[in-house]
Backbone bond lengths (Angstrom), bond angles and torsions (degrees), N, CA, C in turn:
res aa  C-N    CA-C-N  psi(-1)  N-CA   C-N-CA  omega(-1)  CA-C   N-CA-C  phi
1 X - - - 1.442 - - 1.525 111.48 -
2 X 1.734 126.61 -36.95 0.956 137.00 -179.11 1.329 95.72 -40.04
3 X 1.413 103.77 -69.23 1.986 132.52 -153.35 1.408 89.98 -62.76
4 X 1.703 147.22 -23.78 0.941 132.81 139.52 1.374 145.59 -55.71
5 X 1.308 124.59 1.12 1.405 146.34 -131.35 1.219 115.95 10.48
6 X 1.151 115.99 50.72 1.188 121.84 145.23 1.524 155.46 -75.84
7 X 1.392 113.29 65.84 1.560 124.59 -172.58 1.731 117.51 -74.33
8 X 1.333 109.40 123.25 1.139 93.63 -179.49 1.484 92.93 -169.69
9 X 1.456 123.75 148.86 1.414 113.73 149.81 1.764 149.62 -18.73
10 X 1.733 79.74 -31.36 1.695 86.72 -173.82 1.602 92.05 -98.74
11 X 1.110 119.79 5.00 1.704 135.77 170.56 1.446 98.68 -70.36
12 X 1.247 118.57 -62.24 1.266 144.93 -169.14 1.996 93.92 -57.55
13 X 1.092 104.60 -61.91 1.913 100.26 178.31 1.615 115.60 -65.41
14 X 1.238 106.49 -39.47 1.661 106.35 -174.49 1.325 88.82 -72.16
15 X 0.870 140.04 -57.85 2.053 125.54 -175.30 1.561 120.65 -57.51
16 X 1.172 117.90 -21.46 1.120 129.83 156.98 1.348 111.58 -73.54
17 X 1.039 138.43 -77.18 1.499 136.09 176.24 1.372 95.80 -24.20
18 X 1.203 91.28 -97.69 1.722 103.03 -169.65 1.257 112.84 -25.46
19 X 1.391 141.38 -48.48 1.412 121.00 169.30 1.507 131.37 -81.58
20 X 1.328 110.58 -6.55 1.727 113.65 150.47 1.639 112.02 -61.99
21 X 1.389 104.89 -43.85 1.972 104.37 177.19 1.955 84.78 -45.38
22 X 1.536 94.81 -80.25 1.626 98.16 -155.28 1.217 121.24 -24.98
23 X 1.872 120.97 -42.57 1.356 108.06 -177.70 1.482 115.31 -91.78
24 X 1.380 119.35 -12.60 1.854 118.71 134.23 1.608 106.23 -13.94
25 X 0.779 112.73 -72.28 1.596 135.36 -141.45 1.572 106.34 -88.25
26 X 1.599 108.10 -24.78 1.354 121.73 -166.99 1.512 118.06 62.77
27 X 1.065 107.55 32.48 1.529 122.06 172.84 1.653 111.17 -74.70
28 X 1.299 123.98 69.83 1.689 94.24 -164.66 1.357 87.09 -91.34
29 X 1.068 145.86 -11.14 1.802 119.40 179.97 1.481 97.41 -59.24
30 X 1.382 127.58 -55.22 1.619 117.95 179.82 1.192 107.53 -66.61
31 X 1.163 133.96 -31.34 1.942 123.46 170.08 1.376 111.20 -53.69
32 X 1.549 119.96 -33.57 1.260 103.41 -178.36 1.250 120.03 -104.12
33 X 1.533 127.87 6.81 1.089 142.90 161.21 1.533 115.92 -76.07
34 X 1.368 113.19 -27.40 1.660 113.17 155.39 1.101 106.59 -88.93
35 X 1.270 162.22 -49.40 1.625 138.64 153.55 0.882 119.07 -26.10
36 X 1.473 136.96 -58.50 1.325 116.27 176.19 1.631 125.52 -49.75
37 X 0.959 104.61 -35.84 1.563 119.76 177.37 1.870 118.78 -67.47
38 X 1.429 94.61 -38.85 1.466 108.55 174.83 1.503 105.03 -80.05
39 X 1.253 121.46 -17.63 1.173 122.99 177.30 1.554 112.76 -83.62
40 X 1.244 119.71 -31.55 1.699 119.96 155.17 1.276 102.05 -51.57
41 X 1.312 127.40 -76.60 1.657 146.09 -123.10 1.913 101.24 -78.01
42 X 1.556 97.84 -21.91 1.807 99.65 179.54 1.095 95.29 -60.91
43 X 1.498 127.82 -46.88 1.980 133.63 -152.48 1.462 99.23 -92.82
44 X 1.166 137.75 -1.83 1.386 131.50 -153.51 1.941 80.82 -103.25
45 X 1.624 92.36 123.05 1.764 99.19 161.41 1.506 123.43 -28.36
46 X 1.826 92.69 -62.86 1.404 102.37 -168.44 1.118 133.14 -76.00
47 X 1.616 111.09 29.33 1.591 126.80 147.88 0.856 108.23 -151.57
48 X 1.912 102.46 82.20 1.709 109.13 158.43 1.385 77.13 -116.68
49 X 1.472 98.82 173.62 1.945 129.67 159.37 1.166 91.69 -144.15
50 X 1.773 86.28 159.49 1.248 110.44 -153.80 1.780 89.29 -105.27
51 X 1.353 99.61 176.38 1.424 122.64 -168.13 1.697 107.02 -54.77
52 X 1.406 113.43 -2.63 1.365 126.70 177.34 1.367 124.09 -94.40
53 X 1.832 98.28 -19.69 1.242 91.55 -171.65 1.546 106.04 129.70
54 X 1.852 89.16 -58.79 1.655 97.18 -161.12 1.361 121.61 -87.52
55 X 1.810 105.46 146.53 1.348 110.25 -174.22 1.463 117.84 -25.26
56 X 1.578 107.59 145.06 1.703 94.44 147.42 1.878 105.68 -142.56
57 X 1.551 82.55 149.33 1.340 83.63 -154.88 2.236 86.83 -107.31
58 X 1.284 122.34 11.23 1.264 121.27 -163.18 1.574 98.52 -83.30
59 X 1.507 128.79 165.61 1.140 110.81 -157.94 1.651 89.45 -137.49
60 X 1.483 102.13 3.65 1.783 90.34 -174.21 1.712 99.58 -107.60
61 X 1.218 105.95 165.20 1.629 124.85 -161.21 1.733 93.28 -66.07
62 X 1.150 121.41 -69.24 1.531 109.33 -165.21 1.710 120.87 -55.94
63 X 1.179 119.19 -6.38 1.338 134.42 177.15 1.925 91.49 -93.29
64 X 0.805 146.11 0.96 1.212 152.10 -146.64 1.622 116.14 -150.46
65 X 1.376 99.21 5.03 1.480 111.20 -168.53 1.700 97.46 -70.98
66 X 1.478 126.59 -52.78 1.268 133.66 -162.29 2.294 110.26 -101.82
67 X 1.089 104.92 2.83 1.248 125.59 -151.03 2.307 82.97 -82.51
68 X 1.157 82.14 157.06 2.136 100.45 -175.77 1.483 97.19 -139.87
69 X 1.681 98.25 142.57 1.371 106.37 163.69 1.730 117.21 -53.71
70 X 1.150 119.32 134.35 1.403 129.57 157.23 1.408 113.08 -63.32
71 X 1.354 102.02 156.70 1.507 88.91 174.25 1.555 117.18 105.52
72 X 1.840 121.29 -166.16 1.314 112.07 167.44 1.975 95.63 -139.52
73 X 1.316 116.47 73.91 1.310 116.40 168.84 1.238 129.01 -51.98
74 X 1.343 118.57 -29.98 1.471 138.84 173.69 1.643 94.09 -54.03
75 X 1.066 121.60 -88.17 1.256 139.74 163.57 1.717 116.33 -8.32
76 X 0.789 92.88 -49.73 1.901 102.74 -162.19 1.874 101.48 -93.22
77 X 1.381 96.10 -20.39 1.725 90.94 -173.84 1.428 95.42 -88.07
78 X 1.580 118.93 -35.16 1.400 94.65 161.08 1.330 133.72 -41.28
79 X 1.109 105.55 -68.50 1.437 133.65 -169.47 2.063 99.08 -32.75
80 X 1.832 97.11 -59.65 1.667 108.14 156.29 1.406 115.71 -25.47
81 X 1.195 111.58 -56.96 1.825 109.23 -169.15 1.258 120.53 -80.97
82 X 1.730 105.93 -18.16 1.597 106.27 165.22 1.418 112.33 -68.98
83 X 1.123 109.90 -46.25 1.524 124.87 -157.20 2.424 94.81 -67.45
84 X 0.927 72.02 -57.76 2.070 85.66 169.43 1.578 104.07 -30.64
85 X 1.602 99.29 -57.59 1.785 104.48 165.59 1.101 143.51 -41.55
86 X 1.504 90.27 -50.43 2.122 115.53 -169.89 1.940 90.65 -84.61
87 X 0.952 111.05 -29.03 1.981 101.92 -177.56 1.737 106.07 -92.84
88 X 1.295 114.60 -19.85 1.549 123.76 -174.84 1.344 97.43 51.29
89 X 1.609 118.73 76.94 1.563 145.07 164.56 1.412 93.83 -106.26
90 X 1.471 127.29 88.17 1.192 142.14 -163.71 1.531 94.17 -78.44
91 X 1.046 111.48 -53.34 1.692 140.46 -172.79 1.309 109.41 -61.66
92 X 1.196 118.49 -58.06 1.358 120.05 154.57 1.510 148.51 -28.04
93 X 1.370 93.01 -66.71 1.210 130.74 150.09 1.584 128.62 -31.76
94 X 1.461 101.24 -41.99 1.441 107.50 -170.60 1.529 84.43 -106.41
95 X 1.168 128.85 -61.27 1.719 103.20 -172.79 1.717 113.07 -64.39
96 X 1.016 115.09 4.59 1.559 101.52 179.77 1.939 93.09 -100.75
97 X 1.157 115.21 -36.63 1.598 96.35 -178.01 1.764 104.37 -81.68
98 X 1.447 124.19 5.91 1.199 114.85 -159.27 1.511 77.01 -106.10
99 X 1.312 142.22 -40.25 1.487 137.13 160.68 1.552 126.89 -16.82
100 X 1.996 87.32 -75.06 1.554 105.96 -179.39 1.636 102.58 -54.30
101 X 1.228 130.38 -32.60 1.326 122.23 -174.18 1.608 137.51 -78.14
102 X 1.615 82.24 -34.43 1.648 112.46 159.34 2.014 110.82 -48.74
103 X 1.072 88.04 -42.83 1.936 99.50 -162.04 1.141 111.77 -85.19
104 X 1.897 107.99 -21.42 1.559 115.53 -176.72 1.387 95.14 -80.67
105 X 1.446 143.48 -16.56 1.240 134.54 -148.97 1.353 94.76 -124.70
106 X 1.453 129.94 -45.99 1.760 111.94 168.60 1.126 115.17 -66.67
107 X 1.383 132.15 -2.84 1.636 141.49 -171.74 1.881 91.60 -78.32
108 X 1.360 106.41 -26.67 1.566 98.40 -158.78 1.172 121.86 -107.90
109 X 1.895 98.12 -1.38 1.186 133.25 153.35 1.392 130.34 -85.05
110 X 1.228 113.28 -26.31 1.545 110.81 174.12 1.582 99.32 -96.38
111 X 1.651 121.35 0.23 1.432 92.34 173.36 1.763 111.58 -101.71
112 X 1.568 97.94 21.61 1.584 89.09 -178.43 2.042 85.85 -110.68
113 X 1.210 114.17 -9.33 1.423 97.06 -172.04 1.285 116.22 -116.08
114 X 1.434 147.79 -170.35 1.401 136.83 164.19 1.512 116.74 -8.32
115 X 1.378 126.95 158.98 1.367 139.21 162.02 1.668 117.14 -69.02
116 X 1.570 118.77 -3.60 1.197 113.06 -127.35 2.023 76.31 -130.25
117 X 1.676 94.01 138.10 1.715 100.61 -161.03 1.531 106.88 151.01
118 X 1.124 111.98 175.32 1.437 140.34 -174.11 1.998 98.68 -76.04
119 X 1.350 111.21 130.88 1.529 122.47 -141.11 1.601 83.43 -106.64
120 X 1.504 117.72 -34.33 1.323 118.44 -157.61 1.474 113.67 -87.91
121 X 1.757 98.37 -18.25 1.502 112.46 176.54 2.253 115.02 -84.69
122 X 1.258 86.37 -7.43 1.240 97.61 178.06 1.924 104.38 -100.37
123 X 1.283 108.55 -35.18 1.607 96.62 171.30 1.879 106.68 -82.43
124 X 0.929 128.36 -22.06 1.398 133.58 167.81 1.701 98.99 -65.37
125 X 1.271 149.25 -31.71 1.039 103.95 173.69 1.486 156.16 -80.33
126 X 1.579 123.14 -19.43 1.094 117.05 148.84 1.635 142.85 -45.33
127 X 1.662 99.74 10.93 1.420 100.00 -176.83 1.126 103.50 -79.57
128 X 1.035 117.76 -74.53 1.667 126.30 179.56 1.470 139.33 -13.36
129 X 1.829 95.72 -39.57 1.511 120.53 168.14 1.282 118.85 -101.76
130 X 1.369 117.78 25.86 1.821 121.48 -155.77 1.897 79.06 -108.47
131 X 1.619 90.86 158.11 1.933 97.80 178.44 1.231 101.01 -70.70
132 X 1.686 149.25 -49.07 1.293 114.55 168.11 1.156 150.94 -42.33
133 X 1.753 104.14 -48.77 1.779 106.76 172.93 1.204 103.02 -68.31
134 X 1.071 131.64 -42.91 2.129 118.86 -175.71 1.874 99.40 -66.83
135 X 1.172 117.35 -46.75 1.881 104.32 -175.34 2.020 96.21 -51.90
136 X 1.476 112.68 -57.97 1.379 130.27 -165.55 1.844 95.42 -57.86
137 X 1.245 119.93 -27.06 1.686 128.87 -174.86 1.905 105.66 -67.67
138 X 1.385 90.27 -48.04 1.331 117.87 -173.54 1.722 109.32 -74.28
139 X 1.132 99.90 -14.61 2.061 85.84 -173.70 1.670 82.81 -102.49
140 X 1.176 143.40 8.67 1.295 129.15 -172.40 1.555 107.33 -109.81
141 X 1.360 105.26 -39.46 1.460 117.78 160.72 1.849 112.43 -44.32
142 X 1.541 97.94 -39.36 1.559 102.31 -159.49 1.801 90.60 -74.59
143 X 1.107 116.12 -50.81 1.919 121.95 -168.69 1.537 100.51 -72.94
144 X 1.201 119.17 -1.74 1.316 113.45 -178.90 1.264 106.81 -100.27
145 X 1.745 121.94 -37.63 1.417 124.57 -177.49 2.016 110.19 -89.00
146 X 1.533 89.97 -11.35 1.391 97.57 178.73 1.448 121.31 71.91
147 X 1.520 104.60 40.33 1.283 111.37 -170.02 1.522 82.93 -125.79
148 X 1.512 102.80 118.95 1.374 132.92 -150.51 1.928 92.75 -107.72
149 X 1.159 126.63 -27.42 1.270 121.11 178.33 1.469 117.88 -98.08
150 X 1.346 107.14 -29.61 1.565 97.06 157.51 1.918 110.47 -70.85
151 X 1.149 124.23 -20.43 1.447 127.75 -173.75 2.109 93.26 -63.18
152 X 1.332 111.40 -55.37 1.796 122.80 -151.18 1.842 80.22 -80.04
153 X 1.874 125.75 -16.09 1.511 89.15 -173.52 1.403 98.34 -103.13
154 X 1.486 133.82 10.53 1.179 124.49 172.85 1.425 104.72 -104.03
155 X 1.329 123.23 -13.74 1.281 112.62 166.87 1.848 110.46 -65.14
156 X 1.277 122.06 -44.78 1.262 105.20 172.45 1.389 124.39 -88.77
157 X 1.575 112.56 36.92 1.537 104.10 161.28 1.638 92.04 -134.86
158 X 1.247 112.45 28.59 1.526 109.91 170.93 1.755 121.48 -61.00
159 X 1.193 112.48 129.06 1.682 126.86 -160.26 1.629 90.70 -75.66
160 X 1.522 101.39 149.48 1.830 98.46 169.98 1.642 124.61 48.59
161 X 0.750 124.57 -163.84 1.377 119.55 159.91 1.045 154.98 -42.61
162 X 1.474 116.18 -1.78 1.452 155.18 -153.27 1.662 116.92 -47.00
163 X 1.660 81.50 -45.97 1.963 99.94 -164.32 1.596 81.60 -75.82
164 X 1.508 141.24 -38.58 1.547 113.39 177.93 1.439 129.39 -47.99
165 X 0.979 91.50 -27.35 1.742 89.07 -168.69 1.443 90.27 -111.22
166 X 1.613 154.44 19.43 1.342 148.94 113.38 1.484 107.60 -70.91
167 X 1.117 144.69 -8.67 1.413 133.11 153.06 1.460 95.74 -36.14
168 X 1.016 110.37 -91.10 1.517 124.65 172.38 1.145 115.74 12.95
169 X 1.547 109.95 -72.68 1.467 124.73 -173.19 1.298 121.56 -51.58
170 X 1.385 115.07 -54.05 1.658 145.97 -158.39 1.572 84.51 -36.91
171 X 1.229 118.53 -74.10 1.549 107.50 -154.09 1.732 107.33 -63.28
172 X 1.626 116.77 -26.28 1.529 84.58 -179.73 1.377 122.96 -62.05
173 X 1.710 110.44 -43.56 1.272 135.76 166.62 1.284 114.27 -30.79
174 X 1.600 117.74 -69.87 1.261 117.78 171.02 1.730 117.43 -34.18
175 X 1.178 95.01 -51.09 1.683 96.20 -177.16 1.383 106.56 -65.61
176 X 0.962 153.33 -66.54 1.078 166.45 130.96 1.581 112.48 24.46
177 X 1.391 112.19 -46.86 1.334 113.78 -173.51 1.935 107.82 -94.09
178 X 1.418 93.45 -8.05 1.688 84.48 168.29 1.659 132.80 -85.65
């Protein structure tokens, strides 16, 4: 839809769909080819809604003052930090959680000071503290400290789709622990 220029909310669901099929399917080259894309489409104006719900299709900031990502970003940035794992984008990895963390912390700063700031750093902050990115925070902690049994018990309390894209993992892990 992108490659069509097509931006829109329901942009925002068909890229989502479609990359829940993919990790169905275990497709992650196409899972992460809709992340990347979903990873534009969170920041893109022309799919916010407003505090109602309803579309907005306006593209300037003060129309945008009260406006929320569409979609489930919480969700998908996890999904990002698993996937960071299963490719070992070390680099990645660390500037994308050093992002979400950045945004959770001026978010808590621009809500004690003026209204007036970066719109995208204020819808970015509940990611960071949302139950996916902290479960998805937590399995990275676990492969990092190499504690392989906290890794197999957060894989089965993985939120959403989670355990697809830890399918993935199991066998390095597995190996790993022999």
């Amino acid at each position: 839809m992108v490659v069509q220029h097509i931006v829109s909310p329901l942009t925002v669901e068909v890229y989502e769909a479609h990359a829940r099929i993919a990790l169905e399917e275990g497709d992650l080259n196409e899972f992460n080819q809709c992340q990347t894309q979903l990873g534009s489409l969170y920041h893109d104006p022309r799919v916010l809604a407003d505090d109602n719900g309803d579309e907005s299709t306006a593209t300037d900031e003060a129309s945008n003052k009260s406006a929320r990502v569409v979609g489930h970003p919480a969700e998908f940035a996890a999904y990002r930090i698993l996937y960071y794992c299963y490719s070992r984008a070390t680099s990645d990895l660390v500037s994308f959680l050093a992002d979400l963390h950045r945004s959770s912390k001026s978010s808590a700063v621009e809500s004690h000071s003026s209204a007036e700031g970066n719109d995208h750093e204020k819808l970015d902050a509940p990611l960071f503290t949302s139950v996916p990115v902290q479960h998805a925070v937590s399995v990275v902690q676990a492969l990092r400290h190499g504690n392989f049994v906290r890794f197999f018990n957060l894989y089965d309390t993985a939120p959403h789709m989670g355990q697809f894209v830890l399918d993935s993992l199991v066998p390095k892990v597995s190996e790993a622990t022999v």
